[in-house]
N, C-alpha and C positions, 0 to 999 in steps of 0.2 A: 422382019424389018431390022436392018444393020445401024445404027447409029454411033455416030462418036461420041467420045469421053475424055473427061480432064483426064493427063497421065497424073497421076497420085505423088504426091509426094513421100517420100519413102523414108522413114527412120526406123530403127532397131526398136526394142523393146525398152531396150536399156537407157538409148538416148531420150524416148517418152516420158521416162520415169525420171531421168536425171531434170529437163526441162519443169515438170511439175515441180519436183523437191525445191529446185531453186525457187522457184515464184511462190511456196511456204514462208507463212510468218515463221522464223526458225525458233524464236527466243518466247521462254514463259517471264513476262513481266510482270505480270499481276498475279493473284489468285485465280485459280478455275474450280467453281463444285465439280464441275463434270470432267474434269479431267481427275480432278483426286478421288473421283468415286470409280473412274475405272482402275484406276490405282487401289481401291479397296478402302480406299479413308475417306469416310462419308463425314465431310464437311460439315454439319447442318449451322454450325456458327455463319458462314459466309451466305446463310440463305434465309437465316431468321435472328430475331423478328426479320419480317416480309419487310423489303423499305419502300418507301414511301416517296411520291412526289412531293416538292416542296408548294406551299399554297398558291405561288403565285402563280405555276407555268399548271399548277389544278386547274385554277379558274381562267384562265385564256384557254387553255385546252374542252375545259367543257363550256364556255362561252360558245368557242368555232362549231364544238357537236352540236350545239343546240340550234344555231344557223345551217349548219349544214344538213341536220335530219328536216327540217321545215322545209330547204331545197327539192331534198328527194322526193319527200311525199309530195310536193306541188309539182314539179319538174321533171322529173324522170316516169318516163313509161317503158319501162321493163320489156314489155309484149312489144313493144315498137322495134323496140331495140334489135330484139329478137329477130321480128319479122322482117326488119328492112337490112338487118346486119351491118348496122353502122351506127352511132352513137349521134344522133341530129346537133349541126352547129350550135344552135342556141343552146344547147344541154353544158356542151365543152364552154361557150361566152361566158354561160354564168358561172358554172367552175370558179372562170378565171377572175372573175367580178368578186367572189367570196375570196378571193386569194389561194384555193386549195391548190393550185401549181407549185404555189414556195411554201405549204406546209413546213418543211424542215429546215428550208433556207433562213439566214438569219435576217433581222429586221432590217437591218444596215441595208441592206440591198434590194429591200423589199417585200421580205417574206414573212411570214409568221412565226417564225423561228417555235413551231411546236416540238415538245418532245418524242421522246421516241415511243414513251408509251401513249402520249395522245396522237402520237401523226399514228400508229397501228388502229388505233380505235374510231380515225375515222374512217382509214379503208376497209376496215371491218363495216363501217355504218354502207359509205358507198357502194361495195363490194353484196351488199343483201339488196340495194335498191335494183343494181345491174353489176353482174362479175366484171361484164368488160369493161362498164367506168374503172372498178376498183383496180383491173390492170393496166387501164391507160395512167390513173394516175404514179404507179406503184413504178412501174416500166419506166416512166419519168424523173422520177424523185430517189428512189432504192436506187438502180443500176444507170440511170441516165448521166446526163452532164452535171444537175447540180451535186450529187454525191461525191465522187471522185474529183471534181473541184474540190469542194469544204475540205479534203482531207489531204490531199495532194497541188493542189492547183496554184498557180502565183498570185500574187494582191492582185497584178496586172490580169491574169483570167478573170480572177474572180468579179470584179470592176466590171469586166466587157460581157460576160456572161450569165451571172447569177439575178442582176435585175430582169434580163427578159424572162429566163426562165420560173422567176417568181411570179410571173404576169401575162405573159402574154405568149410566150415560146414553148412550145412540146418539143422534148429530147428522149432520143431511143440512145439504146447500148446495140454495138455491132460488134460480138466476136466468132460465131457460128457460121460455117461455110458449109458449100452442099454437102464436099468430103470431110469436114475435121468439127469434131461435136468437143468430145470430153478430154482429146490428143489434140493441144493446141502445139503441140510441138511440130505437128505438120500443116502449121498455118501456112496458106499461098498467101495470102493477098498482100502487097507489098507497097511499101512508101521508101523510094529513093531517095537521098537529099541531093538539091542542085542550088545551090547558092543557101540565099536564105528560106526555100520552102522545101518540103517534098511533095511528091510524086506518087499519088495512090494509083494504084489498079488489083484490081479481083472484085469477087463476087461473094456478098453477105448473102448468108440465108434465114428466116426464122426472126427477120427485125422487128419485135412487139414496138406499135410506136411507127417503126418506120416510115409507112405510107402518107403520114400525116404530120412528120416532125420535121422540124427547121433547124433543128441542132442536132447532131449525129457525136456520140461516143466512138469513137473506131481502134479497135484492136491492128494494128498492122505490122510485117516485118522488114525490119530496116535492115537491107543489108552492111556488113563490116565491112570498114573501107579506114583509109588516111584522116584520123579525128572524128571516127562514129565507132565509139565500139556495137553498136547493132543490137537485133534483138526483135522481140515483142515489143510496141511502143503504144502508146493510147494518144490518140487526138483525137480533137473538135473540131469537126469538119461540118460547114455551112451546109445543110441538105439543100439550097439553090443554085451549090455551086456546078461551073461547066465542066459535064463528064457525068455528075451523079445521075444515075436513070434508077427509078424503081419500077421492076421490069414485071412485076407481078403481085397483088394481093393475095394472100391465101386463104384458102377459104379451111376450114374445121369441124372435127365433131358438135363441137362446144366451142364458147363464147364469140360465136358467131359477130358480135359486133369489134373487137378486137380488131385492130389496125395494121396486121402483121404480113410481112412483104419478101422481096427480093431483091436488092438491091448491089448496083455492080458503077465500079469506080473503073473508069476510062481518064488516066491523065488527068485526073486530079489533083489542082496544087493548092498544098495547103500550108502557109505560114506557120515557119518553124516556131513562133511565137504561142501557137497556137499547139504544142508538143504539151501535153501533162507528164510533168514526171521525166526521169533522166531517159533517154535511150535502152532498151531493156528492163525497162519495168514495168511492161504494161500487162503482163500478168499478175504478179505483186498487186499493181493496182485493184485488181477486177479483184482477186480474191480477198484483198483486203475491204474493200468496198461491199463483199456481199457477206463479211461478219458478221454485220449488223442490218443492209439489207436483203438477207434471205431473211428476217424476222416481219416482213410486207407479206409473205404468203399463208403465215401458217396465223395471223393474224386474222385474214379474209376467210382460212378455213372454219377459223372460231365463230367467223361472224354466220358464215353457210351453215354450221353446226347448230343453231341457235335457231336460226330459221328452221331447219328440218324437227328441231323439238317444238317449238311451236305449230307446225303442222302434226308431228304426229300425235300432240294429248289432244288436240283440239279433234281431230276428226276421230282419231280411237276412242274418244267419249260419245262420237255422236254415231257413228256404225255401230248396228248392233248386231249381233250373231249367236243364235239358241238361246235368247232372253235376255241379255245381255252384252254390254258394250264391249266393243275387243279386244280392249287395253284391258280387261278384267281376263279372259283367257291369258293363260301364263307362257303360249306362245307366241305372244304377243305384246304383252306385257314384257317379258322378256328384253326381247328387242327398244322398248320403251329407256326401259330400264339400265340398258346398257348405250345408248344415246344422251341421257337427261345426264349420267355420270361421268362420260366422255367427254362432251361439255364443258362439263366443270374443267374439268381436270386441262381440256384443251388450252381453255381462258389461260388458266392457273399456269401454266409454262412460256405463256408468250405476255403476261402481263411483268411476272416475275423477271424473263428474258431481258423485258423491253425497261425494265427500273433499272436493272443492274447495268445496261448500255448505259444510260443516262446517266447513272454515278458514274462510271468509267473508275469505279475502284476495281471488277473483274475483269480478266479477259473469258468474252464470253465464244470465244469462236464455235465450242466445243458445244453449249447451249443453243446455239443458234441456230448450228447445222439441225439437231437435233429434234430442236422444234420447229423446223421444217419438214423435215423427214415424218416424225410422226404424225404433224398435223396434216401433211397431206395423204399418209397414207388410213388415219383414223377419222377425217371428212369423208374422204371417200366409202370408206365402211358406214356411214353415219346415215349417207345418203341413199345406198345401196338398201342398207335397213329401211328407210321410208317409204323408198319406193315399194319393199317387199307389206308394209303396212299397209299404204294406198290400194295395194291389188292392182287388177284391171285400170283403175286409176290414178296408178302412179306411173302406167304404162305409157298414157293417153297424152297427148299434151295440151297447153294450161289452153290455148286456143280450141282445139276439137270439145274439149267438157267447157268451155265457156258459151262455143255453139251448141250445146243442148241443153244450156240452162242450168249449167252446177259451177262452181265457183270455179275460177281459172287454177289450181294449182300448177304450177313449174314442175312436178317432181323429176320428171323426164328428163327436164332441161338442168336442173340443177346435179345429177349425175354426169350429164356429158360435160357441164362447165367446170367441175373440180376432175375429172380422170384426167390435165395436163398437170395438174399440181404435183403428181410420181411422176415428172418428165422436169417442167420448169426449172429454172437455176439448178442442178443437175439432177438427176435422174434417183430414183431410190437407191440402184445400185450404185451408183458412185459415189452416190452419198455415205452410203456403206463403206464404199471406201476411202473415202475421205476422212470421215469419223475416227474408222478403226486407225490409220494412221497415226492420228492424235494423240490417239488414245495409247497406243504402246509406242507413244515418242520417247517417254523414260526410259524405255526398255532397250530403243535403237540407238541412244544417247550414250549408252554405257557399255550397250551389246553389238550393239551396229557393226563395228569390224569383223566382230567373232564371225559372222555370216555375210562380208564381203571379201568374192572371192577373188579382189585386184588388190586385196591388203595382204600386206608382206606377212610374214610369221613372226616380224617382230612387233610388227602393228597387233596379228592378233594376241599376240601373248601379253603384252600392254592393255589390249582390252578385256583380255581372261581376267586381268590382276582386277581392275575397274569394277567389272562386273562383279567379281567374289566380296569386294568389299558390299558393293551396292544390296548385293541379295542376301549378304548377311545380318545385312541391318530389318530390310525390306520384308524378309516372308516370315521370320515370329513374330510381328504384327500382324498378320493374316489369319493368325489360328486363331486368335480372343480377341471382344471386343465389347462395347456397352450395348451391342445387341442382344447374347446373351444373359443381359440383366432385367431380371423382370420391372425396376424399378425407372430405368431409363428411359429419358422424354417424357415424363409424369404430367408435363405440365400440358400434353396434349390429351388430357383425357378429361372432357369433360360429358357425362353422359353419354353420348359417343364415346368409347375410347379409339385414339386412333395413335398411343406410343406403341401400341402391339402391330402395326405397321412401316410405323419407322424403324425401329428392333430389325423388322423383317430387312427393309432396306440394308441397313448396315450388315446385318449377314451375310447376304449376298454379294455386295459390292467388295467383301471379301470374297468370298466363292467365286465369284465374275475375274475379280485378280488372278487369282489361284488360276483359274481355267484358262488364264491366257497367257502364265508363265510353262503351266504345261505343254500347252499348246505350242510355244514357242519351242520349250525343250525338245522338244516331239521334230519336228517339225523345221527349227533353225531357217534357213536360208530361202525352202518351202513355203513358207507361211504366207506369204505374201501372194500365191495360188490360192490358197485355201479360202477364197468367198464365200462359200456355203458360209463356213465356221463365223469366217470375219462379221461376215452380216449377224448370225445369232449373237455373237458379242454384244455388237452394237444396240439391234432389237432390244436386249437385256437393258442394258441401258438405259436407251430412252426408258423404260416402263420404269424402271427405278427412278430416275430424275423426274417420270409424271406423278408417279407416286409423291415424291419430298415434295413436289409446286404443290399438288393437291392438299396435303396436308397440312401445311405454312400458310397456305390460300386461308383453309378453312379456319384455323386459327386468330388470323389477320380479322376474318369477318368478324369472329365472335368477339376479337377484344374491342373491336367496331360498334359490336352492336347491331349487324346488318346479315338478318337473315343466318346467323352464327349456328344455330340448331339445325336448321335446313344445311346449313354446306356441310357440315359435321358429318350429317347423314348421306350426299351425295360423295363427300370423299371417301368416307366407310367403304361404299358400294364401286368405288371404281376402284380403291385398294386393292380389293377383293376380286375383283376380276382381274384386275391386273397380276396378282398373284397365280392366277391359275396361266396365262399367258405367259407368265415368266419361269414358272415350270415346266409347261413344254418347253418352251428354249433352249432351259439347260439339258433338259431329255436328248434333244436333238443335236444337242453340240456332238455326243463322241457316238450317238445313235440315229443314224439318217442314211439317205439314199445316194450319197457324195460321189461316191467313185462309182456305183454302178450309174449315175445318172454321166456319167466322164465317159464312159466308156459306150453311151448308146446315140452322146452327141457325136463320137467319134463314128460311129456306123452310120449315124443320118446324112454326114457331111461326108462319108466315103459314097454314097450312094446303094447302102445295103440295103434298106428298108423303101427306096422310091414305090416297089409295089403296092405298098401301104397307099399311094397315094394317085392308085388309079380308080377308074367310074365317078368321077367328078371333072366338069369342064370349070375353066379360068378367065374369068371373065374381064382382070385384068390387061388381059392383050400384051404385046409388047413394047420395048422399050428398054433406055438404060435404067437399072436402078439407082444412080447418079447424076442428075442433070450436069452436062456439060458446064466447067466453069473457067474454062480458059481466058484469058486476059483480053481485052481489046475492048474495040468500041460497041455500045448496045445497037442491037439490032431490031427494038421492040417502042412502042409506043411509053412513053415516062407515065407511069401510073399513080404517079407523087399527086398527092390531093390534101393539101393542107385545109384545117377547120376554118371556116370563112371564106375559100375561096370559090 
């Protein structure tokens, strides 16, 4: 069966990557730990002492928890949710009755102007009662309309927009089309100007939010014309206005109640008033907007993480196996072991993350990403683990073992609800590369010409001069350090020690330097291929930044008073694995499978190996692998279903 397909919009390599760099925050204004730790200078002043919420936005913050965990346990039925794959009106009324809409919005307008580290903690609370609350509200607040308002938007936006959405309005974010995911450079969907409005048309894909929201964020490109210079542009576009159709709900492995659609702009006009931000900044916007909300995800992973510990001590006490409960076998145990410290440690970088936003003394871009990346990719290990605890009964789900009489666990469902979280606000690998960009910003800042190959010879000989002064300063600080001092970070040893892992930190975060000025050396103009590597950089990374949260975490408690012995002991235990994790890495960076794995995707994709892939039928069928998303009017039933109506 033949079918049609959008023709594709077509850009270079080169033009992809020029589009991203532009829509880069380009300038470091504030400090970063994590950028001067891939730099090899481990900061720990800018990350300890731990800082601290001030008392008043404490107690409004745990006020709102304390109202909104009573919510959940009376309100929310999980298994409902589950089973009917939609989150029931009166669930979202009351929501909006507590005010959890404008969590972050300011009071002026009607919201609860929470912080960032309590708006995380209560999607962390929602997000364990039901994931898909936690993303309807998260899809709203992080990337929706009221965000890129507070940060970009005019008084006059803000006025017209941020009271509903404090209250009574659900907002999606729309920049994903069927063809262009993480290459917004070949975004279709377009907004003409004609007087004082413009003119959308194209076709969203993947609108968390969509199906159900009445304010739409839209990503669209304006063409260059006589007083536009064009571009990427963000608007607010009324989701009831004429032309919007949501042409399909989608359905998922996981968080089956999730509101997530397809939706497609037919001549829609939308009041230039209604533009966020200049013409061509509506990349800028989204990525500066998901700085600090990509820290909504890996908040919810901490929260999921806590739940699967909670299941697994409680049932590996009460299983027994050869005389004894199965948390007491040490393969089992194990696994315990390596969850209860994950935990910690997960908390410890997004509570850390979400203070430092709040000061807005660091730029945390680098932390962000970061703790997104590994929260989602160390929930999903977390989960993976429980279910391998549960057995047979982590297989089952929480409905079939509730019909035979044993308690409902989720565990099934809670594996399928976190594996979008490696995908969400970008994918692990792009995150990888997003990261490592960051992260040898320095390095392109001062080397950048030497390996672009449209700069003159006098350009790069200007940049040779740059460079020698920079790396003459830069790599004998790399060789020594207060790592090698046995006496260094003292103050973190209390019966526990835990300064013989900060030590460890600062070593490496030299070695981590070192390995990625070689790598450059190596490499020059290449490097930028090189993903295997990029990504162990990164990897490396996170585990060293989980390491510092964990260990300032556990410090923090003890000068608290709170459980200080116990975190002592939980940071020890994830240090320590985390060390054995960070040693593979560096293993892998110049000892790995790179080019022979180069060279067998090149035979897959020539079609050397298809034999491989005979005596199996496809039960797929046919079809385009791209739905069609050419321009024009829908030709499908409006599948738009707002809460209440």
């Amino acid at each position: 069966m033949s079918a049609t397909t959008t023709p594709r919009t077509t850009v270079t390599e080169r033009e992809a990557r020029q589009v991203a760099e532009a829509a880069r925050q380009q300038d470091w204004h504030k400090p970063s730990f994590a950028k001067e730790l891939f730099l090899g200078r481990f900061r720990l002043d800018l990350i300890h002492p731990h800082p601290l919420p001030d008392p008043e936005s404490e107690r409004r913050g745990e006020e709102f928890l304390t109202r909104l965990r009573a919510f959940c346990e009376s309100e929310v039925d999980s298994a409902r949710i589950e089973r009917e794959a939609r989150i029931p009106d009166e669930v979202v009324a009351g929501l909006k009755e507590l005010g959890a809409l404008g969590m972050k919005i300011d009071p002026k307008y009607g919201g609860l102007g929470l912080t960032q580290l309590y708006y995380n903690k209560a999607l962390a609370l929602a997000g364990s009662a039901s994931p898909a609350l936690g993303a309807l509200l998260s899809a709203h607040q992080s990337i929706g309309v009221p965000q890129p308002l507070k940060m970009f938007g005019t008084q006059e936006q803000k006025d017209a927009f941020l009271p509903r959405c404090a209250r009574t309005d659900i907002s999606a974010f729309l920049l994903t089309e069927p063809d262009v995911g993480s290459d917004p450079a070949r975004l279709a969907t377009t907004a003409v100007p004609d007087g004082d409005e413009y003119v959308l048309d194209g076709v969203k894909l993947w609108t968390t939010n969509g199906v159900v929201a009445d304010l739409l964020v839209v990503m669209a490109r304006v063409p260059k014309s006589e007083g536009h210079p064009g571009g990427i542009t963000a608007f607010v576009v009324e989701a009831a206005s004429e032309g919007v159709t949501v042409e399909n709900r989608n359905a998922f492995m996981g968080l089956r109640g999730i509101e997530n659609g397809v939706t497609r702009f037919h001549r829609v006009r939308v009041p230039a008033a209604n533009r966020i931000g200049p013409e061509g900044a509506g990349l800028k916007i989204a990525l500066t907007t998901l700085n600090t909300g990509r820290l909504s995800l890996p908040a919810m992973c901490a929260g999921s993480g806590k739940w699967c510990l909670k299941i697994a001590r409680q049932w590996a006490a009460e299983r027994e196996q050869w005389g004894k409960p199965v948390a007491l076998h040490e393969a089992v145990g194990s696994k315990i072991s390596f969850i209860a410290a994950t935990v910690f440690a997960l908390e410890a970088v997004v509570d850390l993350s979400s203070q430092m936003a709040d000061e807005d003394r660091h730029d945390i871009r680098i932390e962000a990403a970061l703790a997104k990346l590994y929260g989602s990719e160390m929930s999903w290990l977390i989960a993976d683990e429980l279910v391998q605890i549960r057995g047979g009964r982590g297989y089952e789900t929480a409905e079939s073992l509730k019909a035979r009489g044993e308690r409902g666990v989720p565990a099934e469902q809670m594996l399928r609800d976190l594996r979008i979280n490696r995908i969400f606000e970008g994918s692990t690998e792009i995150m990888h590369l997003l990261i490592a960009r960051e992260a040898v910003d320095a390095h392109l800042s001062v080397a950048g010409d030497l390996i672009d190959p449209d700069k003159t010879l006098s350009d790069k000989a200007r940049a040779g001069a740059n460079a020698g002064v920079f790396y003459a300063k830069w790599l004998p600080k790399l060789v020594a350090g207060p790592g090698q001092l046995p006496t260094s970070y003292a103050e973190f040893k209390h019966g526990v020690d835990l300064s013989g892992h900060l030590r460890y930190v600062e070593r490496h975060a030299r070695k981590l330097a070192r390995s990625t000025f070689y790598a450059m050396s190596r490499w020059q103009g290449r490097m930028e291929t090189k993903q295997g590597f990029l990504g162990r950089i990164v990897d490396i990374g996170a585990e060293l930044f989980a390491m510092s949260a964990a260990c300032v975490r556990a410090e923090r408690m003890r000068g608290e008073g709170r459980h200080g012995r116990e975190a002592y002991q939980l940071a020890d235990a994830f240090c320590h694995q985390a060390r054995v994790r960070v040693e593979e890495l560096f293993g892998r960076l110049w000892s790995n499978t790179d080019e022979l794995d180069r060279k067998v995707v090149r035979g897959v994709l020539g079609g050397a190996y298809e034999w491989l892939e005979e005596g199996v039928v496809d039960p797929s069928g046919d079809g385009p692998w791209i739905a069609d998303a050419t321009p024009g009017p829908s030709t499908r039933e409006n599948a738009r279903r707002p809460f209440g109506s």
